[in-house]
C-alpha angles and dihedrals in degrees: 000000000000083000090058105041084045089063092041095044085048084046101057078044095053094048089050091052086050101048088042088056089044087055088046091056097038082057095048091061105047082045083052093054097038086047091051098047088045082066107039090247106151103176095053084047095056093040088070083052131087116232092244104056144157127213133174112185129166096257135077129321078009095201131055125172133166133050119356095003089148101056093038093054088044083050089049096039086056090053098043090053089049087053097044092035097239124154144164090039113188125174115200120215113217118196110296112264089206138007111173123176132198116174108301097355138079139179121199124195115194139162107246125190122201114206115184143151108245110190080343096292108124106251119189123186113194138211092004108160128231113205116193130176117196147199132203115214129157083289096062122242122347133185106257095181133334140188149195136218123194121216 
């Protein structure tokens, strides 16, 4: 009997060391793309991305899906900040207010904060939310669809 509940009570262990390494890897990839947009890299942006992918963001024309929708809103994003002289763009991750993960999906809830320079005057929008769903292939996680909402 101490045989059995010993195997059972290693196996929830094991699970919880699973799920929490699944977490670990759900939140690599939404530092990844956070990181990679924090540098204007657009190629490592796009690479956290599916092909296939759908994005709503405050600024025109605020949603973008299909293929290549990471690149096309980092392309946009670039043009909007030009228009609206905006430089030196950072989001800040605070701690996930949710991941949740269900087979080969995840979505992931977390504060954001955006910190830039407009007409080189400091600009800081709090407590925005950044809302990602995610799928694992071969490739490991990859950003399905995402969204923010500005405070």
């Amino acid at each position: 009997m101490h045989r059995i509940l010993a195997v059972i009570a290693l196996a929830g262990l094991a699970a919880g060391a699973s799920a929490a390494d699944e977490k670990g890897a759900v939140m690599t990839t939404v530092s990844g793309f956070v990181a990679a947009f924090n540098k204007g890299d657009v190629k490592a942006a796009a690479a956290t991305c599916t092909e296939q992918t759908s994005i709503i963001d405050e600024f025109p024309p605020y949603e973008w899906h299909g293929a290549g929708a990471c690149a096309r809103w980092m392309a946009e994003y670039d043009t909007d900040a030009k228009k609206n002289v905006i430089t030196d763009g950072v989001v800040t991750l605070g701690a996930p207010k949710h991941t949740d993960i269900a087979g080969d999906r995840a979505y992931v809830v977390a504060p954001a904060d955006y910190a830039f320079t407009k007409a080189g005057k400091p600009v800081k929008e709090t407590a925005s939310m950044l809302t990602i769903a995610l799928q694992k292939s071969a490739a490991g996680w990859r950003i399905i669809g995402w969204s923010w909402s500005k405070n």
